[in-house]
NUPABA-486938 format. One line per 10 residues: number of its first residue (from 1); their letters; for each residue x, z, y of C-alpha. Coordinates in nm, 4 decimals. Layout:
N
NUM) a) X Z Y  ...
# end
This chain:
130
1) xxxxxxxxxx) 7.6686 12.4917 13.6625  7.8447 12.5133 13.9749  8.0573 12.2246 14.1171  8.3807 12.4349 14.1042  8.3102 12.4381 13.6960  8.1848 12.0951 13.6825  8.5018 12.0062 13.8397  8.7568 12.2830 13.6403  8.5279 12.1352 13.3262  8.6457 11.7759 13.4473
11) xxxxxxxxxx) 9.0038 11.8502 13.4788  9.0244 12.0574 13.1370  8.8921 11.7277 12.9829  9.1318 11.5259 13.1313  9.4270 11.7445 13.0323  9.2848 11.7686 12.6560  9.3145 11.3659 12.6950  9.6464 11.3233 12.8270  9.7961 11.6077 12.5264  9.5537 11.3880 12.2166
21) xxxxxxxxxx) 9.7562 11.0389 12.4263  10.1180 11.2232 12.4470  10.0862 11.3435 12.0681  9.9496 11.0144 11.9558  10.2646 10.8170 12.1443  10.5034 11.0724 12.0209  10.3613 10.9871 11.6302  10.3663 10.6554 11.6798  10.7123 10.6851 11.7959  10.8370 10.8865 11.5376
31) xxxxxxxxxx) 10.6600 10.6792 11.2826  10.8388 10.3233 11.3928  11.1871 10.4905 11.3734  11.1482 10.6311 11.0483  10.9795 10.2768 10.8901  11.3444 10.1583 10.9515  11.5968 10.4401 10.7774  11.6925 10.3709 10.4430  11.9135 10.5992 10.2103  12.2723 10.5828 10.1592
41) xxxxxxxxxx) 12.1655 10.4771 9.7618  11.9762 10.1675 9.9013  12.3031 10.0864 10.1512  12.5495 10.0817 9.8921  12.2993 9.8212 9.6793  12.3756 9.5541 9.9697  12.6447 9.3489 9.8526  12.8368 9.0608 10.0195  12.7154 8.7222 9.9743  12.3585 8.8772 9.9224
51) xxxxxxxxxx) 12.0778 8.6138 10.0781  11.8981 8.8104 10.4309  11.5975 8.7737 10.3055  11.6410 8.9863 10.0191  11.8186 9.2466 10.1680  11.5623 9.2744 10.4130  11.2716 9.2342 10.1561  11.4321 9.5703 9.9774  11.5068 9.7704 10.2964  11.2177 9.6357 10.5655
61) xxxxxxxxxx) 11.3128 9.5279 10.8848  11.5696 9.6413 11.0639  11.5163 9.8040 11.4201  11.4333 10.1516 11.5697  11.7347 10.2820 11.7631  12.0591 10.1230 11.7656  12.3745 10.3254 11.7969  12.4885 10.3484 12.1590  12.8744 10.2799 12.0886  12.8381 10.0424 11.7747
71) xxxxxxxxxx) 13.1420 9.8335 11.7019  13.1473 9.4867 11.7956  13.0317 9.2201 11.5065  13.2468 9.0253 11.3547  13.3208 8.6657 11.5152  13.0028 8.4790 11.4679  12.7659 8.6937 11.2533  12.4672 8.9064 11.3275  12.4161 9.2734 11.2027  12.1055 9.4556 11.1344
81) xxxxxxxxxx) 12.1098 9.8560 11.1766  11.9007 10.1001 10.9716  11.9169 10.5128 11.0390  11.9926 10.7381 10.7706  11.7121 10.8876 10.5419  11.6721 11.2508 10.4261  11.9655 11.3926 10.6475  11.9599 11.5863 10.9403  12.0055 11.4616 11.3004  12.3635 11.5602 11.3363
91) xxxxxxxxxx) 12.4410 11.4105 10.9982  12.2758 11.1178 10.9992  12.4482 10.7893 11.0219  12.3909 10.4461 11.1069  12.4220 10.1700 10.8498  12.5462 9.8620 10.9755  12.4593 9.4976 10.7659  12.6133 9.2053 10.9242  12.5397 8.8046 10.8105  12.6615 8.4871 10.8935
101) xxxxxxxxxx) 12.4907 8.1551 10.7796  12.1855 8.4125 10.6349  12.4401 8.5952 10.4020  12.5687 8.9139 10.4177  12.9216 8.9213 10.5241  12.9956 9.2819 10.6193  12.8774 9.6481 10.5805  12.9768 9.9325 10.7461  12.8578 10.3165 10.7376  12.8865 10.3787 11.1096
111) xxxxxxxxxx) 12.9913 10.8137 11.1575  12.7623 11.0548 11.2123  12.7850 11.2819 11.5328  12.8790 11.5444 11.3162  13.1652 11.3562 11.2399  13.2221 11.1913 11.5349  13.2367 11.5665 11.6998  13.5071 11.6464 11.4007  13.7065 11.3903 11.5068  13.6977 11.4668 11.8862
121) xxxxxxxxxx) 13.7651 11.8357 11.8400  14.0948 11.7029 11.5971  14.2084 11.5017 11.9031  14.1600 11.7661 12.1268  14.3629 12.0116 11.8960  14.6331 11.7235 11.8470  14.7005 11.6940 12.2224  14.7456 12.0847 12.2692  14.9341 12.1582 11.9930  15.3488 12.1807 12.1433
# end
């Protein structure tokens, strides 16, 4: 073999490396986001005064991506957020669990984008209407 193959050989192995590494991160990505979405049946079961470790026994752990514009927690609790299961992208929402003293004290169903976009294009129809 010639050293230009031995060389195009080396760089085709490379590049069949770097895809198997890229598709392996991209899994293992994918995988850690949806180990934290729960369905909108398993939300509604979290009730108020309901112990953290429970909830969190039920649903797993929180984590995974937090929404970008979430609302601000009330006065001295912490929230846990879980993504939406079995919905598409644009529909999915973010569920919002918030505790104080390791008890739940709030829940929230944060909107969608879909919904969020609904709501923009209403304000934008508001403002233009005489």
């Amino acid at each position: 073999m010639s050293l230009a193959g031995k060389i195009l050989l080396g760089i085709l192995g490379l590049a069949v490396l770097a895809g198997v590494g890229l598709w392996l991160s991209i899994r293992h990505v994918a995988s850690d986001i949806t180990s934290h979405m729960i369905t909108t049946v398993q939300f509604k079961g979290v009730h108020v005064g309901e112990n953290r470790d429970a909830v969190r026994d039920r649903l797993g752990e929180p984590g995974g991506l937090q929404p970008q514009d979430k609302p601000k927690p009330p006065a001295g609790t912490t929230c846990d957020y879980y993504l939406q299961k079995h919905v598409s992208l644009e529909k999915k929402q973010t569920f919002q669990i918030c505790y104080r003293d390791g008890k739940v004290t709030a829940t929230q169903a944060l909107p969608s984008a879909e919904d969020e976009a609904a709501q923009d294009n209403d304000k934008s129809s508001e403002s233009t209407t005489p």
